[in-house]
N, C-alpha and C positions, 0 to 999 in steps of 0.2 A: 810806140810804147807797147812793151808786152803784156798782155794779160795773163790776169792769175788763173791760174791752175783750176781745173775744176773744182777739186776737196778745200779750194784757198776762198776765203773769205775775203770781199773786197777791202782793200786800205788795208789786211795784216800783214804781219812781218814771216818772210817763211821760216819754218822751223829748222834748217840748217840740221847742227849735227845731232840734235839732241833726242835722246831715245825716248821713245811713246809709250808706259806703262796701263795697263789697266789697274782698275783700283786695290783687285787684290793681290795682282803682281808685287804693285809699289810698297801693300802693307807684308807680305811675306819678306822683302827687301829689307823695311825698316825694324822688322821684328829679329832677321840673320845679324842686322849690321848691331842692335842694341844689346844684344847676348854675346855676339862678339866680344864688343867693347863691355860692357860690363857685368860677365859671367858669373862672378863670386863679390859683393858687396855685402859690408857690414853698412846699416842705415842706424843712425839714433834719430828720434822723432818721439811726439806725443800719441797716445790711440787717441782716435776719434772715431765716433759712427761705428762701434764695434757689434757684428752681427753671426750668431752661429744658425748654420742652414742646417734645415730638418736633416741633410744627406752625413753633417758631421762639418764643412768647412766651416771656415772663418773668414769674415770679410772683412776690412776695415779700412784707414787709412790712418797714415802717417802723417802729423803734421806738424811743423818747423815754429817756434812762436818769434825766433827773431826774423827770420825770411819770411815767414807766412806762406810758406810754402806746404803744398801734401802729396803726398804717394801713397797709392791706392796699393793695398795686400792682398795676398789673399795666401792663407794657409789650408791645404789638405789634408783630412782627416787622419793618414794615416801619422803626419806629423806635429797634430794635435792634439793628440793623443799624449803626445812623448815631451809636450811642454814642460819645463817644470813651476813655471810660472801661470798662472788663471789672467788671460786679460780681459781688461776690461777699460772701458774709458776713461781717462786723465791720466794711465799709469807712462810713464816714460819708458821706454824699453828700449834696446838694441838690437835689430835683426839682422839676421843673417839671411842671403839666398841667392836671386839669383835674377834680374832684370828681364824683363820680355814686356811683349806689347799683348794687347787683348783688342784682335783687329774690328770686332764688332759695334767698340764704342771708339776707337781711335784713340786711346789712351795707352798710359803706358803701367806698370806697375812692379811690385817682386814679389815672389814666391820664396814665403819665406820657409827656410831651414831649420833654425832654429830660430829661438829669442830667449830673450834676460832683461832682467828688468837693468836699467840704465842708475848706479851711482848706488853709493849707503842709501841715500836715504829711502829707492824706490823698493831696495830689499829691505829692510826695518818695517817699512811698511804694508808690504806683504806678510813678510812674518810676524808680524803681530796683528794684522788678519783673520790669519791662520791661524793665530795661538787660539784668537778670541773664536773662533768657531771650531775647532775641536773643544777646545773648553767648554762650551756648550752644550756639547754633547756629554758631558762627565766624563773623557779618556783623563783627566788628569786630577780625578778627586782623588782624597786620600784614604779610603776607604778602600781603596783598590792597592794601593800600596800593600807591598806580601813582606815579611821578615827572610833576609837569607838566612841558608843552611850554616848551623853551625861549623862543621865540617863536611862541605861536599867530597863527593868522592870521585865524579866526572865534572870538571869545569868547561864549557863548551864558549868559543871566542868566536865571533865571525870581525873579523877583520881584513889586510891585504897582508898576504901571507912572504912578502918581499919585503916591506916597512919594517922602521926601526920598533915599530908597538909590537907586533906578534913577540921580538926579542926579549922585550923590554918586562913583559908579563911572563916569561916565560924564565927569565933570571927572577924575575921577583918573585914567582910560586916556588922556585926551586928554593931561595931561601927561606922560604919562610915554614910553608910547608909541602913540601913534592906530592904533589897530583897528575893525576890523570886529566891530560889537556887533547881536546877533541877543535881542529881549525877548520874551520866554512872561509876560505879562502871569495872574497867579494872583492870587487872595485867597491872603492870610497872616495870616489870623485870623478865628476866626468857623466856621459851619458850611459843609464842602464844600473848606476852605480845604484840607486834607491832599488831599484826594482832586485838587484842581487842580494843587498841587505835583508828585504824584506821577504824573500824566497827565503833565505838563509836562517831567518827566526823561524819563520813557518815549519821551514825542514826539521829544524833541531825538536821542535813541540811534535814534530809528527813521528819523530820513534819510540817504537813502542818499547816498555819496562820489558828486561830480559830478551832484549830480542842482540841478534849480532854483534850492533855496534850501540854501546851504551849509551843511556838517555842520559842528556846532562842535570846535575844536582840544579844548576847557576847558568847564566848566560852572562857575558860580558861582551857591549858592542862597542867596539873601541877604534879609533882616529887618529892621529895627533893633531897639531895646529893646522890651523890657515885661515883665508882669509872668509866671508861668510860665502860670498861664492865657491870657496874649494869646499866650503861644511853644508852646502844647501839641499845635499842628496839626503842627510837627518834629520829636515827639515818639510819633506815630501809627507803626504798623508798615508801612504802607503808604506813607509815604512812607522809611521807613529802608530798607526792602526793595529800593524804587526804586532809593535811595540807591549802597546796597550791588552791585548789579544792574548799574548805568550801567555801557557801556564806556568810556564818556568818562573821562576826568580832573574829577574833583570834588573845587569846592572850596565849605565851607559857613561863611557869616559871617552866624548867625543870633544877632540878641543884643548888647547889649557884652561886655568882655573876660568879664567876671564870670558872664555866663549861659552856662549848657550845655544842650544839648539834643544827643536819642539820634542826630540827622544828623549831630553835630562825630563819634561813634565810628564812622560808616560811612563817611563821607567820605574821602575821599584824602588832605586836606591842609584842619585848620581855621582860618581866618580869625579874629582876634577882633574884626574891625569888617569891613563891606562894604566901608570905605575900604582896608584890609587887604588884601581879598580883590585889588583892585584892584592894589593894588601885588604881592602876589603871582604874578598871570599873565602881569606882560607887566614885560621891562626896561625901566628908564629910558634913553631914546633918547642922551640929550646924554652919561650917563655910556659908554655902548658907545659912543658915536663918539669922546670923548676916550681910551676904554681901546683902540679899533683906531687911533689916531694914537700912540697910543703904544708901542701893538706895531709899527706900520709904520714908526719912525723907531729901535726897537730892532732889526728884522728887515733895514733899510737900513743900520746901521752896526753889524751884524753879517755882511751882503753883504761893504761896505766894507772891516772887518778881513780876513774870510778872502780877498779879491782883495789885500788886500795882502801877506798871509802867505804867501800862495802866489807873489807877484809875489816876494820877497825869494826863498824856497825856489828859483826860477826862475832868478834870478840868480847865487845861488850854486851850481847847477848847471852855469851857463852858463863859471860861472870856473874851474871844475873840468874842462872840455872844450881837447885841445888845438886851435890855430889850425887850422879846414877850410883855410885858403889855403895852409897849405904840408903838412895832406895829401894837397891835389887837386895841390902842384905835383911831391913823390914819385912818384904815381900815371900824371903825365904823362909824365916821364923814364922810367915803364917799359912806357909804353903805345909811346913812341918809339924805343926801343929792342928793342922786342917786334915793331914795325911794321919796322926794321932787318933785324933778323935774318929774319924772312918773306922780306922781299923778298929778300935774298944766297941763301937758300935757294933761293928759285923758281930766280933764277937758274942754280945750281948744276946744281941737277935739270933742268932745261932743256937745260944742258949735255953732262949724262951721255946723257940719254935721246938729242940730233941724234948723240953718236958712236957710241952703240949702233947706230941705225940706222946709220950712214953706215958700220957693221963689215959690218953683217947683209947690205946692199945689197951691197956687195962680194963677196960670197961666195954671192951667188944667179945663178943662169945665167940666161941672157937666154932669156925664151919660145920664142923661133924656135930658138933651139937644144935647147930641151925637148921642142920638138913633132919637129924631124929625127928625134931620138934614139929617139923613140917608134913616129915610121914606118917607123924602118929596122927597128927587133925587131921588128915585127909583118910584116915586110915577109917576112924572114928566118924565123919563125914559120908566115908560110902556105906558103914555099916547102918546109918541114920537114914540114908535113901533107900525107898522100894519102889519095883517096879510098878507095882497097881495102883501106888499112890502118886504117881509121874504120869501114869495116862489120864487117870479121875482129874485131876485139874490140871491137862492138856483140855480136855474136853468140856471144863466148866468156863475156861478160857475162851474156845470158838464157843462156846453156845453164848457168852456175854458179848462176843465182838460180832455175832450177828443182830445182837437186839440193839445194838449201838448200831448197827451200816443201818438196818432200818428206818431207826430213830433220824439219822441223816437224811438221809431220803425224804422223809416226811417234810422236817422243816427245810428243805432245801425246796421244794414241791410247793410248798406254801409262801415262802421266801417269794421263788420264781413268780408267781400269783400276785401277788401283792405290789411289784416292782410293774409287771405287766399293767395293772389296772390304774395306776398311780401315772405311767406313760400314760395310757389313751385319755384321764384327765386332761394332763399336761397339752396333749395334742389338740384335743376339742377347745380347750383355753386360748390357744394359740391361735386354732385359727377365726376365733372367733375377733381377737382383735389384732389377727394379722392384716394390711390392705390388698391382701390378693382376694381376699371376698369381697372384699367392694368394690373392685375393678370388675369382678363377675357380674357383679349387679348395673354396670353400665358405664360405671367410672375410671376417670385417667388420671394419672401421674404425670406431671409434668416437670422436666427437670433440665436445667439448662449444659452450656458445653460442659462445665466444669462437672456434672452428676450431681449438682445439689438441687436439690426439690423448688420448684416454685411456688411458692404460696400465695402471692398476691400479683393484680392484674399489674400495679405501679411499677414492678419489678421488671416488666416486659418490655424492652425497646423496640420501635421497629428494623426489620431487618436481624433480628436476635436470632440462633439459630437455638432450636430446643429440641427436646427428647421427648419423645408421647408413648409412655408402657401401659399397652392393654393387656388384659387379663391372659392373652395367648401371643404375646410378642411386644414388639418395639419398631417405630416411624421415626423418622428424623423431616421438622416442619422447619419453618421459617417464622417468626411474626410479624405480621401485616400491621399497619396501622389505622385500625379500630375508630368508631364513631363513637364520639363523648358520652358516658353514662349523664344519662336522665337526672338533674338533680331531685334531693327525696323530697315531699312535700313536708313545710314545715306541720308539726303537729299542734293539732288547735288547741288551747287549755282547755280543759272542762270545767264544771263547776267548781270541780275542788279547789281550781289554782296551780299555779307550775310552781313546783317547787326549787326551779333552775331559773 
């Protein structure tokens, strides 16, 4: 009988052909051969145990409720990002990714790619999710709602600039009214597609007034149909936000009538077709120029009426006036008659005035006889004046107006005298009952801050500051507070009896 092998264990079977792995040979093996075989899987499944790492990943599993079966996920951050779906647990979803092992626990799992929520009802229930918490937030009160422009002048569209909508608004402005159309060329489906839409609002709000390329009046973010999976990129918070956000006027015709998505509650004003949206920003031209032809021929024979209303009104004023021709011929007869009487007047006056003079002339003497009259009294005048009798009272004149200055002199001398004696009275009077002699004699004035005199001890607070004028100046004291005067003694009756 042969015995076993050293490395052989008694009573085992030898191992023949079969190859010897260590443990993490065999799990690198099982990890090449499970990526192999299942590199790109779509998994539908339930979340369960769903967990976000402080790092940004996602952890969860997948699980089966007819098999009972789960598969562990796990989504990286940089693809969690770019969800468009929020998970969370009990939602059903679809992922997409890519199978591999995670040799640390021995299991197996996928790395998911994308995901989507699984059927109508797991999208209805997200978006209305979503409705309920942007709503929350007031993105879709109506206070926020702006009025479009009546006539914009740049209409700006971000939509797919391939699709039958770009045309379709683009025939419809042209009939109605031709503007100025500005295209943000965006995907509207697919991945990225939100994130373009919403760059795309942002961009149009960010040009400035007068600057190169015009700021639009209107926005219109426009789609056409599909299903809520082809519509869920208008459904993203990021582009509601956008939405919500624009200063512009927006209008959103994402859909046919029957589709909604969370842009128609942010929007301004929603569209149920792109063709819609068209006819909503801009009037139809032919109608405003037949409705201004029609206001211009009611505002012309409204002109018309009131120039004739007023021409009648005119008339009938005009008949109510008496004839100017024979006010103005009144006015003449008293203008000529007014022109009458002036002139007889001047005359008149004319009159009086040459006989007044011709009185006054009469009764004036002739110069040459004014001037005789005058040389003979002067004549007569000096014969009357002598020289010896013009010095003699020259001289009786100064001898009187000397005994007059005298006479001045005396009572002025006496005056002065009298005035003088009557002051040094007044003075000795003065100061006899002025109180500067009795401050001489030892006494003080005391007078507080104000300068008014103190007369009594009651008046004096302590701490009061006072003024003390001696006879040769002025102190500034303080008052202390003093020990209580002595009461007086009562006075005893006498015989006579009190008469109190």
């Amino acid at each position: 009988m042969a015995k076993n092998p050293p490395d052989q264990a008694p009573g085992s079977t030898p191992p023949g052909n079969i190859p010897e792995y260590t443990v993490g040979e065999l799990s690198v093996a099982l990890k090449r051969t499970v990526e192999d075989r299942f590199g790109r899987v779509r998994v539908r499944g339930e979340i369960s145990g769903f967990k976000r790492h402080t790092s940004g990943h996602l952890y969860f599993t997948l699980k089966d409720k007819e098999a009972s079966a789960v598969l562990d996920a796990a989504c990286f951050r940089n693809v969690a990002q770019t969800l468009r779906i929020k998970p969370e647990d009990g939602l059903e979803v679809v992922a997409t990714g890519r199978i591999t092992t995670y040799p640390d626990r021995s299991k197996y799992q996928i790395i998911v790619e994308r995901m989507e929520a699984a059927g109508l009802g797991a999208w209805l229930a997200l978006l209305e999710e979503r409705r309920r918490k942007l709503a929350a937030e007031g993105l879709f009160d109506a206070t926020r709602k702006r009025r479009l422009p009546f006539l914009p002048a740049v209409v700006g569209v971000v939509t797919s600039p391939t699709g039958a909508v770009i045309r379709d608004i683009l025939h419809r402005l042209g009939d109605r009214f031709p503007r100025r159309v500005l295209v943000w060329p965006v995907l509207v489906q697919g991945e990225g597609a939100a994130q373009q839409v919403a760059a795309a609002i942002a961009g149009f709000n960010a040009l400035p007034q007068g600057g190169p390329v015009p700021r639009p009046d209107v926005l219109i973010v426009a789609r056409g149909g599909g299903s809520i999976e082809d519509l869920w990129a208008f459904n993203e918070e990021i582009v509601v936000r956008a939405a919500a956000g624009s200063s512009i006027p927006l209008v959103s015709a994402v859909g046919h009538e029957t589709d909604t998505t969370l842009i128609d509650f942010a929007s301004d004003v929603r569209a149920p077709t792109p063709t819609a949206a068209a006819e909503m920003v801009v009037p139809v031209r032919a109608e405003l120029a037949r409705d201004l032809a029609t206001l211009d021929a009611r505002l012309a024979g409204a002109a018309q009426r009131g120039f004739e209303a007023r021409r009648s009104h005119l008339a009938g004023l005009v008949r109510g006036l008496p004839d100017p021709q024979r006010l103005i011929e009144t006015k003449v007869q008293r203008f000529d008659h007014a022109v009458e009487l002036l002139r007889r007047s001047a005359q008149m006056g004319l009159a009086a005035r040459t006989q007044r003079v011709t009185g006054l002339a009469a009764r004036l003497r002739h110069p040459r006889e004014v001037v005789a009259a005058k040389r003979a009294a002067l004549a007569h005048a000096a014969g009357a004046l002598r020289p010896q009798d013009f010095v003699r009272g020259l001289a009786r004149q100064r001898a009187e107006l000397e005994r007059l200055a005298q006479r001045l002199k005396s009572a002025a001398l006496r005056r002065l005298a009298e005035q003088r004696a009557a002051l040094s009275a007044s003075t000795r009077l003065l100061d006899g009952l002025g109180y500067q002699q009795v401050l001489q004699r030892g006494f003080v004035l005391v007078k507080d801050a104000a300068g008014h005199p103190v007369t009594a001890a009651a008046a004096v607070e302590p701490g009061m500051a006072l003024a003390l004028t001696f006879h040769d100046g002025e102190r500034r004291a303080t008052a202390e507070a003093g020990a209580p005067q002595p009461a007086r003694p009562a006075r005893k009756p006498g015989p006579q009896g009190d008469l109190f």
